[in-house]
C-alpha positions as CSV (number, residue, x, y, z in Angstrom):
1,X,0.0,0.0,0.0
2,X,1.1,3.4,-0.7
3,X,2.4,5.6,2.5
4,X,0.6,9.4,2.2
5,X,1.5,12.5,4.5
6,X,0.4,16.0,4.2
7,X,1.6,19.3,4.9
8,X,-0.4,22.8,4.2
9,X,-1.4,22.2,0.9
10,X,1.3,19.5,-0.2
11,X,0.1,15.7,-0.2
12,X,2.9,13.2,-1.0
13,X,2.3,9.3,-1.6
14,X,5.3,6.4,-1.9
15,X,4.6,3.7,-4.0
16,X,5.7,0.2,-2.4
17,X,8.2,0.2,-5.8
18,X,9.9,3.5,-4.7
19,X,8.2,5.6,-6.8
20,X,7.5,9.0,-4.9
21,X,3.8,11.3,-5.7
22,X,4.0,14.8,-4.6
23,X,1.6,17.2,-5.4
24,X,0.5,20.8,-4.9
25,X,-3.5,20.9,-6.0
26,X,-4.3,24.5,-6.9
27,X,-8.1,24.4,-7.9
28,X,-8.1,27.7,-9.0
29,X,-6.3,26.9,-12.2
30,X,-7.1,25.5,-15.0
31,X,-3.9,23.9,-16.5
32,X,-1.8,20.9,-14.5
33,X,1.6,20.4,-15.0
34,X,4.0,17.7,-14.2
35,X,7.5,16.6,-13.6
36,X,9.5,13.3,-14.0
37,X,12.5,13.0,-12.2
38,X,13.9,9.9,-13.0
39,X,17.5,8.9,-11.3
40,X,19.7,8.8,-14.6
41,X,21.9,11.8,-14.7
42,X,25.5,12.0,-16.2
43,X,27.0,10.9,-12.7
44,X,25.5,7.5,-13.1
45,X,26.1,7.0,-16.6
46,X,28.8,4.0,-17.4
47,X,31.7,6.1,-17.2
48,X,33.2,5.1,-20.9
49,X,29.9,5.8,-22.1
50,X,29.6,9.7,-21.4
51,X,26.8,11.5,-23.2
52,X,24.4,8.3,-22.9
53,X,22.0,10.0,-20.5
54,X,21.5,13.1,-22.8
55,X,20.6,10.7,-25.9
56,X,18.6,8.2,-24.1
57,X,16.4,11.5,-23.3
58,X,15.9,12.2,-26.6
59,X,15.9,8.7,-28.3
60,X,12.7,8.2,-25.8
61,X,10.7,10.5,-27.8
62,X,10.8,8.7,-30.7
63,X,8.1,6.4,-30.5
64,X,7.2,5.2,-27.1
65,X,4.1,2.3,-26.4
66,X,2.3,0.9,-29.4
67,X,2.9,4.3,-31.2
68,X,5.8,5.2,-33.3
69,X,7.6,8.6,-33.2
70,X,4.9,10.5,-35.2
71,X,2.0,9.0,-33.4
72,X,3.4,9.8,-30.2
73,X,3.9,12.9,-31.0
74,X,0.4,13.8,-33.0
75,X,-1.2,11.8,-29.3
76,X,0.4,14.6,-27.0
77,X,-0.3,17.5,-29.3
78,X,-3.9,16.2,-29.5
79,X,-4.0,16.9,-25.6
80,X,-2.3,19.9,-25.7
81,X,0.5,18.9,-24.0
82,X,3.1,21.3,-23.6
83,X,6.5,19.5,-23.0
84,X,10.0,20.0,-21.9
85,X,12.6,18.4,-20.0
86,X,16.4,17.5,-20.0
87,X,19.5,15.5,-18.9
88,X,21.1,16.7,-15.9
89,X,23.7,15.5,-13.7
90,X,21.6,13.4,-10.7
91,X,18.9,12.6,-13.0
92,X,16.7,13.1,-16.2
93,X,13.6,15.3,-16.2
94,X,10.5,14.6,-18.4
95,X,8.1,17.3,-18.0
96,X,4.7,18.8,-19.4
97,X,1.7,20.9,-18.7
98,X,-1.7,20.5,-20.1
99,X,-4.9,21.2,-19.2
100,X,-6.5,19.4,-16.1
101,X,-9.2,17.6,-17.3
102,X,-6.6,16.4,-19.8
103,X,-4.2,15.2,-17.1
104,X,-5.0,11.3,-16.7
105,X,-4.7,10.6,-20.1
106,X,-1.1,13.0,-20.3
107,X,0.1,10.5,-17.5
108,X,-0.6,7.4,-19.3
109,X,1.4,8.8,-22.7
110,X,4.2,9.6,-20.4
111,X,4.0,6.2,-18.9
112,X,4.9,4.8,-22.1
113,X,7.7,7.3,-22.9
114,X,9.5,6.4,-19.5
115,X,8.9,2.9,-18.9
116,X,8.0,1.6,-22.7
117,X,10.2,3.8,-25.3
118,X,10.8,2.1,-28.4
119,X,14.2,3.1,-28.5
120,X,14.1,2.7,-32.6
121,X,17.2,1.4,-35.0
122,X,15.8,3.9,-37.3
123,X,16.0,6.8,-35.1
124,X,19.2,6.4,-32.4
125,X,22.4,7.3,-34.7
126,X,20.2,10.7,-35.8
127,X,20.0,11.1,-32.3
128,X,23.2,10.7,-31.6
129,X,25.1,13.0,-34.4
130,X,22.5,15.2,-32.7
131,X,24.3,15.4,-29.3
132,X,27.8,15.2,-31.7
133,X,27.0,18.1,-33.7
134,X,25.9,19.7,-29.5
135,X,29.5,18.9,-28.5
136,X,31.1,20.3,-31.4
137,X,29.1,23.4,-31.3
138,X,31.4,24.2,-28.2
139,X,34.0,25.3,-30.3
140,X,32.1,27.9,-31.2
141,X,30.9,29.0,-27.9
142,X,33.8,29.5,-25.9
143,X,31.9,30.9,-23.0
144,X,30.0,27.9,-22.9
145,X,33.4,25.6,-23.3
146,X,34.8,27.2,-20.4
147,X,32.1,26.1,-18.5
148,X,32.2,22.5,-19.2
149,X,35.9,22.7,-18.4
150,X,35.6,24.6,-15.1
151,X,32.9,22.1,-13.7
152,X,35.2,19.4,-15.2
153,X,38.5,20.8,-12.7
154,X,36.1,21.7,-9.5
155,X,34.4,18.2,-9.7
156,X,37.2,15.6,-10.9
157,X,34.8,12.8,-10.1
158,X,31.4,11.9,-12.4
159,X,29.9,14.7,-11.5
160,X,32.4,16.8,-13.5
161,X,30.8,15.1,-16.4
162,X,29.3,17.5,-18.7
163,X,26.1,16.1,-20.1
164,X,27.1,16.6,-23.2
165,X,30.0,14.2,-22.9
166,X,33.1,13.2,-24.7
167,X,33.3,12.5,-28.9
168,X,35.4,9.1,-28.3
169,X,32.1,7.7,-26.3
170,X,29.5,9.4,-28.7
171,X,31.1,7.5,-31.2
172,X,31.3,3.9,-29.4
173,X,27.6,4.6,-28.8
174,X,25.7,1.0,-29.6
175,X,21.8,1.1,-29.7
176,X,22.4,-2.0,-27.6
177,X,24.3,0.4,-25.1
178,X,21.2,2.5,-25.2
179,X,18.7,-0.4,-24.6
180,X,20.4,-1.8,-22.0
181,X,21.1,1.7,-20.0
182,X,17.5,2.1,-20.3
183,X,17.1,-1.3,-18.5
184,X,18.9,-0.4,-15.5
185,X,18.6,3.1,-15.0
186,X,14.9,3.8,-15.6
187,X,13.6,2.4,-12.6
188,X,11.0,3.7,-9.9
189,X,12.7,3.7,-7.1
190,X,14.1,7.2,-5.8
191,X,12.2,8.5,-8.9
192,X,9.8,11.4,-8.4
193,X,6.6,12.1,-10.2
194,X,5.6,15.9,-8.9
195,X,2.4,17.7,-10.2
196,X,0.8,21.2,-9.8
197,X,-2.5,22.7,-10.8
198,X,-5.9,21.4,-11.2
199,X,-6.0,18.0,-9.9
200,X,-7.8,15.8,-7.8
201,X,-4.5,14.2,-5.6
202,X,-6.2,10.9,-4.5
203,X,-7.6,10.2,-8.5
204,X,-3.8,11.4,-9.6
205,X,-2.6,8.4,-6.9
206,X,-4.7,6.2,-8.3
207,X,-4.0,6.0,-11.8
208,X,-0.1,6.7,-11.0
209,X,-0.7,3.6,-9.2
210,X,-2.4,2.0,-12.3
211,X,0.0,3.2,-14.8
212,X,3.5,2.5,-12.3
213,X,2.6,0.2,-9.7
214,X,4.0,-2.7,-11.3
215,X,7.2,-1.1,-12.0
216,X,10.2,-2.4,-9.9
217,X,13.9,-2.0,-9.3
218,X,16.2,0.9,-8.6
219,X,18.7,2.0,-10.8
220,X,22.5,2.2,-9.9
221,X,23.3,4.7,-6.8
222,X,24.9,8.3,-7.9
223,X,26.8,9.2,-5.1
224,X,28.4,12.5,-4.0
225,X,29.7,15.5,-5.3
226,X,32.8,15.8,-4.0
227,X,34.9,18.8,-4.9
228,X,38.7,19.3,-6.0
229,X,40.5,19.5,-2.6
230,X,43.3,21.9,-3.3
231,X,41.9,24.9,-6.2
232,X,43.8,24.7,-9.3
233,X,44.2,26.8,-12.1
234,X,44.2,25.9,-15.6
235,X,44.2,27.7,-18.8
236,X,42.5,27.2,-22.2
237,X,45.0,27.6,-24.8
238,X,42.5,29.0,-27.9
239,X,42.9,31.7,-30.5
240,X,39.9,33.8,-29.4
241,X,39.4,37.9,-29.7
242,X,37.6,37.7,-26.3
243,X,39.1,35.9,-22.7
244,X,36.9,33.7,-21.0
245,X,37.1,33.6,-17.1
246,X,35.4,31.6,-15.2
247,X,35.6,30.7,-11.1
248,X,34.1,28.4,-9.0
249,X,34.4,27.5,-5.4
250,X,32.4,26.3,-2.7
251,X,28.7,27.0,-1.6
252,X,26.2,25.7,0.8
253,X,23.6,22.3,-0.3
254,X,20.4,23.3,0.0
255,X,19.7,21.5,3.3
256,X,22.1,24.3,5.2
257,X,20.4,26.1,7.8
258,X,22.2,29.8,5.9
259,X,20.7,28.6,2.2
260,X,18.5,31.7,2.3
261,X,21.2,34.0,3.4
262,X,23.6,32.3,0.9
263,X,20.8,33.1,-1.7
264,X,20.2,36.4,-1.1
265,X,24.1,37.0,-0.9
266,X,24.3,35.5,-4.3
267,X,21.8,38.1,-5.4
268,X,23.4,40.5,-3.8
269,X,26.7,40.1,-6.4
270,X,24.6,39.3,-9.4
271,X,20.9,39.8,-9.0
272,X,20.5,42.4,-11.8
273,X,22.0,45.9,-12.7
274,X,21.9,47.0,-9.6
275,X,23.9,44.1,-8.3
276,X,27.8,44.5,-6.9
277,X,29.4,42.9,-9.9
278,X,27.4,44.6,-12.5
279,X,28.0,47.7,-10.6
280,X,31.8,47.6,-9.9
281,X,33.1,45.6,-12.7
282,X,30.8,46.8,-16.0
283,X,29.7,50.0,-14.9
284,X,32.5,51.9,-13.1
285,X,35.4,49.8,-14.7
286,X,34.3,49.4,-18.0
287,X,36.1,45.8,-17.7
288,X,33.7,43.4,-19.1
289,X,30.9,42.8,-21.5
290,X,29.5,40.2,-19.2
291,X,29.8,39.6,-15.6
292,X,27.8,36.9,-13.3
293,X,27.6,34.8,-10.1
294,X,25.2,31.9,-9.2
295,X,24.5,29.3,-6.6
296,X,24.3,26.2,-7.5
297,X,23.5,22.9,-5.5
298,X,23.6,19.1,-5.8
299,X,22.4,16.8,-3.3
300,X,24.5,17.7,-0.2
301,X,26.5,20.3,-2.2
302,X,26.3,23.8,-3.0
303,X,29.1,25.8,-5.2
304,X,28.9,29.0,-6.9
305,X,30.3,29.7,-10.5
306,X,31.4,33.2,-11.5
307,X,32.0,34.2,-15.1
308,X,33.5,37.2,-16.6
309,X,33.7,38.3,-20.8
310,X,36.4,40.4,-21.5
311,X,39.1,41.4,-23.8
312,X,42.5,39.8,-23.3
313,X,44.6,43.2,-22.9
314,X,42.0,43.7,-19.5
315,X,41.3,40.4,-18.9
316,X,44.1,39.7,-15.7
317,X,42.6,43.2,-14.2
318,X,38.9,41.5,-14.6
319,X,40.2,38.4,-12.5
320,X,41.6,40.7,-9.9
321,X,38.6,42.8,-9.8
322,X,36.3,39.7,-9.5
323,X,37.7,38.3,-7.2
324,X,38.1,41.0,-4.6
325,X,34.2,41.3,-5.2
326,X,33.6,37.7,-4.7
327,X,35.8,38.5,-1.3
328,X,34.5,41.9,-0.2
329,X,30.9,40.2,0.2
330,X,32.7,39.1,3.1
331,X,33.3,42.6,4.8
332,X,29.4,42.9,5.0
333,X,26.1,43.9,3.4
334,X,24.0,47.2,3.5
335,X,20.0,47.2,4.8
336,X,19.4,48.5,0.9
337,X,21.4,45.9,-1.1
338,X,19.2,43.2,1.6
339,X,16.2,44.6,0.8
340,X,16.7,45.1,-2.9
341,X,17.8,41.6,-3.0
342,X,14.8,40.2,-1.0
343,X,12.1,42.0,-3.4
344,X,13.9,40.3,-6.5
345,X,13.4,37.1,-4.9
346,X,10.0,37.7,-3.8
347,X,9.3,38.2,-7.2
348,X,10.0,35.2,-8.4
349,X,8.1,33.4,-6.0
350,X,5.2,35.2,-7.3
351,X,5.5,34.7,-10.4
352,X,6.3,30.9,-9.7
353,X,2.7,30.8,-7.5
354,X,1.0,31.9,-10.8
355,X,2.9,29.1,-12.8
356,X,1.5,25.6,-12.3
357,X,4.6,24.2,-14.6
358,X,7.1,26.4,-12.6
359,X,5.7,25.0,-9.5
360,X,6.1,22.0,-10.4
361,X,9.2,22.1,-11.5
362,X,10.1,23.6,-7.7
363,X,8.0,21.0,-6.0
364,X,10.3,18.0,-7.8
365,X,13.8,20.1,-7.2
366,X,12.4,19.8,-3.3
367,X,12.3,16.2,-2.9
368,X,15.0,15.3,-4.3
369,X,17.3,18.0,-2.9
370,X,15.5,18.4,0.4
371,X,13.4,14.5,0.8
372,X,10.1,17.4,1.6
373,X,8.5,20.4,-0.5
374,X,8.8,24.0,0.9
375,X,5.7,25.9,0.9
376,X,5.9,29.5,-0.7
377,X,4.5,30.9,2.7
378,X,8.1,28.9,4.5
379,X,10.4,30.4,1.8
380,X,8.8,33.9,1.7
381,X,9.6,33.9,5.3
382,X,12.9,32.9,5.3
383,X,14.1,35.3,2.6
384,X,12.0,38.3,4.5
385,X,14.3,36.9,8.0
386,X,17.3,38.1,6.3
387,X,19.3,40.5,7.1
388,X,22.9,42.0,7.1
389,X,24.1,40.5,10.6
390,X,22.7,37.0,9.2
391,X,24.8,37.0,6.1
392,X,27.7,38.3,8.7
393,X,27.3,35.5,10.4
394,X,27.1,32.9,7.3
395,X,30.0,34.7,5.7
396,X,32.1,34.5,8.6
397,X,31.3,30.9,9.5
398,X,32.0,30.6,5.4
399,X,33.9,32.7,4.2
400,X,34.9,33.0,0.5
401,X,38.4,31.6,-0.3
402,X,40.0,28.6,-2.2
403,X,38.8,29.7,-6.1
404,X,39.1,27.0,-8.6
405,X,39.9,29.5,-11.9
406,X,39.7,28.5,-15.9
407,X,40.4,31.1,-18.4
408,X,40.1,30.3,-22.3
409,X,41.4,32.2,-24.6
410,X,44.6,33.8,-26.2
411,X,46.3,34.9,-22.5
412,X,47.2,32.9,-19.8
413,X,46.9,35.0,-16.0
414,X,48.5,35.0,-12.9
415,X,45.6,32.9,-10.3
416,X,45.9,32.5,-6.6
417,X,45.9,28.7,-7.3
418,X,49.1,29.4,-10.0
């Protein structure tokens, strides 16, 4: 029997398989939405087959049930189904909105696409020179190269994998390989089916249970994210009119009792054009044509990636200057950049409320990252409970040293970690 709990206006059911059903009903909408986290990310993938999890995603499409790749698709256009989803690095989303009355039947067509893809012969090398022609495409995105490398040197383990993986592996690619990573890593057990919008929870249970019930079996465990222990530097050799720097270095995972002071500090740097490193590095410096920080988390991890365009004459001044911000959020925070930093976040939340799909999409990040869904009232009043002696306080219990740096471009820099 399926275990339920409740909590405000969250309901959340375990299938005996694994399989875990959370949902946030919101009658006054008129449009559901859904998302299937399923535990196959690049960190799992067999390690000489990198790039796997990204075409499995898309080979699934392709056919799925009784119906091949044009019938599928003409059967969730017929319901309106409006569909996205990805590869990422704990697991593969498969997501979709439609409207609620619609929603049973959208469940059973996704059913089919997770647990019954045909995976054809006709379709999986297109697929594959897909994600080829993807990797390649980095050469001509050297922002986006950068990136792959920087994660590559903060995370030497799988979960430096970039989901786009490696040519050498793309190329051994069998659809055998893909049929049997299917097998055993599409499996119910730590997978997640969230939903938000008009739905009934306890008819939603019941066909989840119809259409899943009999799936068993859990697919191979990920792991952690475990960073580089001593920063390094490293340096992209390529023949480029424009330097690429990028930094990375340790966060908080989103279980951390500071994650909303982390957040808002993060916003603080790089929460728009009023933000510290638009401010001081763009504005008043003229350094850059781009300039960033984020937070980032895996499960029991958190890291933040900074970024900086530039030209290579100013490019080892951009590093300096970046990096002096990244540290001076350490000296403290003004009332004004808090409360700028809080109504930007606020903001979001809103606009997530009025989103079934975005909601979704938040309630599914929450039970994998946190095992339990936040409401918007419990985040709204964490974000308002910040302040400038709490990010004092987070800062100095963590404060921002050891940068992992990658630059690309025609000009190598002086680092701390050189």
């Amino acid at each position: 029997m399926p275990t339920t709990a409740k909590t405000d206006s969250v309901q959340t059911t375990q299938l005996p398989n694994g399989l875990t059903i959370v949902a946030e009903p919101m009658p006054q909408k008129q449009a559901a939405a859904w998302a299937f986290l399923i535990p196959a990310g690049a960190a799992n993938e067999p390690a000489d087959r990198e790039g796997i999890t990204t075409v499995l995603e898309s080979l699934c499409y392709c056919g799925a049930g009784e119906r091949d790749s044009r019938a599928f698709s003409d059967a969730l256009d017929d319901l309106g189904v409006d569909r996205s989803g990805g590869a990422g690095s704990e697991y593969t989303t498969f997501s979709g909105a439609t409207l609620g009355d619609y929603l049973p039947d959208a469940l059973s067509l996704y059913a089919d696409l997770i647990r019954r893809p045909r995976l054809p012969e006709s379709e999986w090398e297109a697929q594959r020179d897909l994600a080829l022609q993807s990797l390649q495409s980095l050469e001509d995105a050297p922002a986006r190269k950068m990136m792959v490398h920087l994660r590559r040197a903060y995370f030497p383990g799988p979960f430096g994998r970039s989901t786009l993986g490696n040519e050498a592996d793309l190329q051994a690619l069998t659809l055998d390989d893909l049929r049997a990573d299917h097998a055993a890593r599409y499996l119910p057990d730590g997978a997640i089916l969230a939903l938000a919008g008009n739905l009934d929870f306890d008819k939603i249970v019941a066909r989840a249970t119809e259409l899943f019930g009999d799936w068993k079996g859990a697919a191979p465990p990920i792991g952690d994210a475990i960073p580089v222990q001593t920063p390094i530097s490293q340096h992209i050799e390529q023949d480029t009119s424009q330097q690429q720097i990028g930094v990375i270095y340790c966060g908080v995972p989103a279980t951390d009792p500071h994650i909303y002071d982390y957040r808002v500090a993060m916003s603080i740097l790089s929460g728009g054009m009023g933000a510290r490193l638009f401010t001081e590095v763009r504005e008043k410096r003229g350094l850059v044509y781009s300039v960033s920080a984020s937070a980032h988390t895996h499960r029991g991890c958190g890291f933040t990636m900074a970024y900086a365009g530039t030209t290579p004459d100013r490019s080892q001044e951009t590093l300096d200057v970046l990096l002096a911000e990244l540290e001076r959020l350490d000296e403290g925070v003004s009332e004004a950049e808090v409360e700028r930093a809080r109504v930007g976040m606020l903001s979001s939340l809103i606009m997530q409320e009025e989103s079934s799909r975005s909601r979704a999409g938040a309630i599914a990040r929450d039970q994998f990252m946190l095992g339990r869904v936040r409401s918007l009232d419990e985040v709204t009043e964490a974000v308002q409970n910040v302040s400038p002696e709490s990010i004092a306080a987070f800062t100095k219990e963590r404060p921002t040293r050891e940068f992992t740096v990658v630059t690309l471009g025609p000009k190598k820099l002086e680092t701390p970690a050189a």
